[in-house]
ChimeraX commands (.cxc) that place a marker at each C-alpha (Angstrom):
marker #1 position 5.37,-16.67,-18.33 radius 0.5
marker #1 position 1.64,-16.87,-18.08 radius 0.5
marker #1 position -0.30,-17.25,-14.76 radius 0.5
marker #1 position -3.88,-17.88,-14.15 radius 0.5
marker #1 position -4.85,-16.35,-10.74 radius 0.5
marker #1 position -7.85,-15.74,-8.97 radius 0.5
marker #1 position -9.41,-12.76,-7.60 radius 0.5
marker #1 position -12.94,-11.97,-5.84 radius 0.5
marker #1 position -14.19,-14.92,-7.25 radius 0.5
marker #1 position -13.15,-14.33,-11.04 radius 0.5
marker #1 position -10.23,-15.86,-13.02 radius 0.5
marker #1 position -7.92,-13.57,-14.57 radius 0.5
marker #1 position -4.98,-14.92,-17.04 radius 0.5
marker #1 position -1.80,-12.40,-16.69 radius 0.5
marker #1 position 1.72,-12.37,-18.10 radius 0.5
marker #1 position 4.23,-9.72,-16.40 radius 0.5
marker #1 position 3.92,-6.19,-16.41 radius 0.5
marker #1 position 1.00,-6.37,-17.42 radius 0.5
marker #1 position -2.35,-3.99,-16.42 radius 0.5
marker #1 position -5.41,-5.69,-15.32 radius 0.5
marker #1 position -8.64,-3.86,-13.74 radius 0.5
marker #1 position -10.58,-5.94,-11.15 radius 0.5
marker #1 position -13.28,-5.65,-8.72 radius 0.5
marker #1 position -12.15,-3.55,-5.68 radius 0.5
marker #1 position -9.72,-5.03,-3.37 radius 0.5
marker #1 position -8.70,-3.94,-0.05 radius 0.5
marker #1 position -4.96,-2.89,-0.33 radius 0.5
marker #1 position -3.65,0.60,-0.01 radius 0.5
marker #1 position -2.51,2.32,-3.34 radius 0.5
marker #1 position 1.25,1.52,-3.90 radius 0.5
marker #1 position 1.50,-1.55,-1.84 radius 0.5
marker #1 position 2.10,-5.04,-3.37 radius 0.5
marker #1 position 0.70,-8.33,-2.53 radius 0.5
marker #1 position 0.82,-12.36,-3.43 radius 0.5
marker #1 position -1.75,-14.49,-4.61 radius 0.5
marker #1 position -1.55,-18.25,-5.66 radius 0.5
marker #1 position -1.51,-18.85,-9.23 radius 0.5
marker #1 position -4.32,-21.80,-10.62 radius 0.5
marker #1 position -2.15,-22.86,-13.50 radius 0.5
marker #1 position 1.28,-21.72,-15.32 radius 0.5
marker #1 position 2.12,-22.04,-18.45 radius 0.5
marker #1 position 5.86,-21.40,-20.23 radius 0.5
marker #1 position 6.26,-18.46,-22.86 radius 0.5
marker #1 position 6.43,-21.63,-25.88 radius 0.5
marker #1 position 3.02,-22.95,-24.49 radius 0.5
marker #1 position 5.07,-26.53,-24.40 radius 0.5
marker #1 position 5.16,-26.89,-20.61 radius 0.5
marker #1 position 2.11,-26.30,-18.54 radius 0.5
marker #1 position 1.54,-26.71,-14.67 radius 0.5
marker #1 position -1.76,-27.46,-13.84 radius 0.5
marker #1 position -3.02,-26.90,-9.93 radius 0.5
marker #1 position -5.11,-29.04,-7.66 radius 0.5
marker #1 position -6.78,-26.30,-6.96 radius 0.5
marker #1 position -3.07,-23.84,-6.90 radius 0.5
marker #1 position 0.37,-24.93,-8.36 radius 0.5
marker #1 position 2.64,-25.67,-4.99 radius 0.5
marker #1 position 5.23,-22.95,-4.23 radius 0.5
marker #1 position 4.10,-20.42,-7.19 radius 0.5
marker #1 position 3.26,-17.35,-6.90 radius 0.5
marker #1 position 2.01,-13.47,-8.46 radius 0.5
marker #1 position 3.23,-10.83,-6.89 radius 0.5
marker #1 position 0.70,-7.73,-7.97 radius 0.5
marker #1 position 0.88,-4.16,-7.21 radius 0.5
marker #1 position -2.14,-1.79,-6.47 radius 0.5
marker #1 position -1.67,1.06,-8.99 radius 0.5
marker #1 position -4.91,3.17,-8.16 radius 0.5
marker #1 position -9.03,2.98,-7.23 radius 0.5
marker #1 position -11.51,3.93,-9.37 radius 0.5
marker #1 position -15.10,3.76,-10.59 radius 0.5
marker #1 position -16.46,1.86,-13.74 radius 0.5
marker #1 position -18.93,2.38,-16.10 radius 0.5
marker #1 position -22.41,3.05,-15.22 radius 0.5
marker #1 position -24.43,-0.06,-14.56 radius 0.5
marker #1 position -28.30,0.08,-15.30 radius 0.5
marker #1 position -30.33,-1.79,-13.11 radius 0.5
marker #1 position -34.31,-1.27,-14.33 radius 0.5
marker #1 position -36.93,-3.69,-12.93 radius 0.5
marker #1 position -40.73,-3.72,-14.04 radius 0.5
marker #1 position -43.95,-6.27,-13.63 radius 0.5
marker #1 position -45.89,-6.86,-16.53 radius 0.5
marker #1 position -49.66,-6.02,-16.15 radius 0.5
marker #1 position -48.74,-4.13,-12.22 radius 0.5
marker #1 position -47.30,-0.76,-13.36 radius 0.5
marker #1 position -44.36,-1.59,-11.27 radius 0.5
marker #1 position -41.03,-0.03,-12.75 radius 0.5
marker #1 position -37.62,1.09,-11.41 radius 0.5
marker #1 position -34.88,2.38,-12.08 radius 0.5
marker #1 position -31.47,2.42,-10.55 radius 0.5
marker #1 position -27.66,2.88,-11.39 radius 0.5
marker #1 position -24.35,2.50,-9.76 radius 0.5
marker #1 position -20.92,2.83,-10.43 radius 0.5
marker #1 position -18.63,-0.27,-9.18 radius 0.5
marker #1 position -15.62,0.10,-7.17 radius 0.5
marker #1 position -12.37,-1.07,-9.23 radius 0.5
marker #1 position -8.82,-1.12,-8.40 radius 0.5
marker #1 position -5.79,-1.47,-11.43 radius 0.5
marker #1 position -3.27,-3.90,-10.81 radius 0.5
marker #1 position 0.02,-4.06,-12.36 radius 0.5
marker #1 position 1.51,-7.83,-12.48 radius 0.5
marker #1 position 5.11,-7.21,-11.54 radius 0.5
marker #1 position 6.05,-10.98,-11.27 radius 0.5
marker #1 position 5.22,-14.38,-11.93 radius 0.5
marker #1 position 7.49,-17.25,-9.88 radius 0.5
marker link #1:1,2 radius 0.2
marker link #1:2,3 radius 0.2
marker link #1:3,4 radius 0.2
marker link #1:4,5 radius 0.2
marker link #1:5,6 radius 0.2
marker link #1:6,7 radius 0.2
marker link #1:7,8 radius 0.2
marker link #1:8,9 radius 0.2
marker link #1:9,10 radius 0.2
marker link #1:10,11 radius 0.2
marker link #1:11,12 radius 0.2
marker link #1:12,13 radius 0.2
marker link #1:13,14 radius 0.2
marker link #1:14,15 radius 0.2
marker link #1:15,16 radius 0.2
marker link #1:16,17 radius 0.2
marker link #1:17,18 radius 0.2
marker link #1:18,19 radius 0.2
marker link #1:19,20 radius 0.2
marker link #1:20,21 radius 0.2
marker link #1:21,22 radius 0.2
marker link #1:22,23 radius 0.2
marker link #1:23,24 radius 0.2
marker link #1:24,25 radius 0.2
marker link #1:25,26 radius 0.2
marker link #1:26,27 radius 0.2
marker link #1:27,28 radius 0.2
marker link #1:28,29 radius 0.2
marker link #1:29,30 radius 0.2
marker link #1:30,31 radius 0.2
marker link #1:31,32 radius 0.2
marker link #1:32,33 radius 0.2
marker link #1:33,34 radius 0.2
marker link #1:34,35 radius 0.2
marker link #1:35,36 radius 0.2
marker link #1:36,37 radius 0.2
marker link #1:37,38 radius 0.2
marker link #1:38,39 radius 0.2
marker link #1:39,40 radius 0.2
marker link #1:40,41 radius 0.2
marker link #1:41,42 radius 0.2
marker link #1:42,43 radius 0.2
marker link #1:43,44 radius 0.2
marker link #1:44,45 radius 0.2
marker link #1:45,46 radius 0.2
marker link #1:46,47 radius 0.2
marker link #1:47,48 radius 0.2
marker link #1:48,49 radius 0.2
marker link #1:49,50 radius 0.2
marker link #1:50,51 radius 0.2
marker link #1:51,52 radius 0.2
marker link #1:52,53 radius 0.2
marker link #1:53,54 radius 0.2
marker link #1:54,55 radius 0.2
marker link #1:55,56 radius 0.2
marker link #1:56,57 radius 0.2
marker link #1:57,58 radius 0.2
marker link #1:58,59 radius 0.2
marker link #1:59,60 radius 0.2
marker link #1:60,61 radius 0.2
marker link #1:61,62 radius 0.2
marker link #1:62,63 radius 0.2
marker link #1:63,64 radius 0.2
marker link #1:64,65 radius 0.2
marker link #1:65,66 radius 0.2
marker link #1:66,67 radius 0.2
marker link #1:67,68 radius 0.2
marker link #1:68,69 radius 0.2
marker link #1:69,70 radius 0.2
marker link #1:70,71 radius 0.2
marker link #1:71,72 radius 0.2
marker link #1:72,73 radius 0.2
marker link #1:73,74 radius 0.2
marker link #1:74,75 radius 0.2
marker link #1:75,76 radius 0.2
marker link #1:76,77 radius 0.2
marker link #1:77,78 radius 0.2
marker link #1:78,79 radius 0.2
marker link #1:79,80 radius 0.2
marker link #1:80,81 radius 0.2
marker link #1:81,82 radius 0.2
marker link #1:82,83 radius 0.2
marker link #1:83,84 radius 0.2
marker link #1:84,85 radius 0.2
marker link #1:85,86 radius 0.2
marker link #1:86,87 radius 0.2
marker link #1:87,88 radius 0.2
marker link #1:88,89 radius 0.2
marker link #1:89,90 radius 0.2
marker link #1:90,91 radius 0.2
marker link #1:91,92 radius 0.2
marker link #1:92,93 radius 0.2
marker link #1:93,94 radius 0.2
marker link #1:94,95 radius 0.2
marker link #1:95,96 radius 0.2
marker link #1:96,97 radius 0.2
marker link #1:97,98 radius 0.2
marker link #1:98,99 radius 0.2
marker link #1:99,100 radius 0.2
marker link #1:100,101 radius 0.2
marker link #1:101,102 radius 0.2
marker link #1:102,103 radius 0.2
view
């Protein structure tokens, strides 16, 4: 079974037990938690479900399996002609989920 769900604002496609990294969300390590699935699709890829915007009584049960931080994002700004340049970095906040069912 493959869902399409949404999280923070980005669309992730997920089959069971699967390992996905996303942007950090609030849930202890350990704990599980539902979202909505956008659109379902059979293992065949015959039979799909398509959601206005979620499919009615489906749902992704996903389980936080630890925080961490990301790569190393460069942020470096400059003016032409001003002698304006900056740099900065950061490391974003990411949490692994594992999908541990799709109904």
């Amino acid at each position: 079974m493959i869902a399409v769900v949404e999280l923070g604002g980005k669309q992730y496609t997920v089959e069971a037990n699967q390992s996905i990294i996303v942007d950090h969300q609030h849930h202890d390590v350990g704990s599980s938690f539902d979202v909505a699935a956008m659109l379902l699709a059979s293992p065949d890829g015959k039979t799909v479900k398509v959601g206005t915007p979620t499919v009615e009584g489906s749902k992704v049960t996903l389980k936080v399996e630890e925080h961490l931080k990301g790569d190393k994002v460069r942020v470096f700004k400059i003016k032409s002609k001003k002698r304006y340049m900056r740099t900065a970095g950061f490391r974003p906040h990411q949490t692994r989920l594992t999908v541990t069912s799709i109904a």
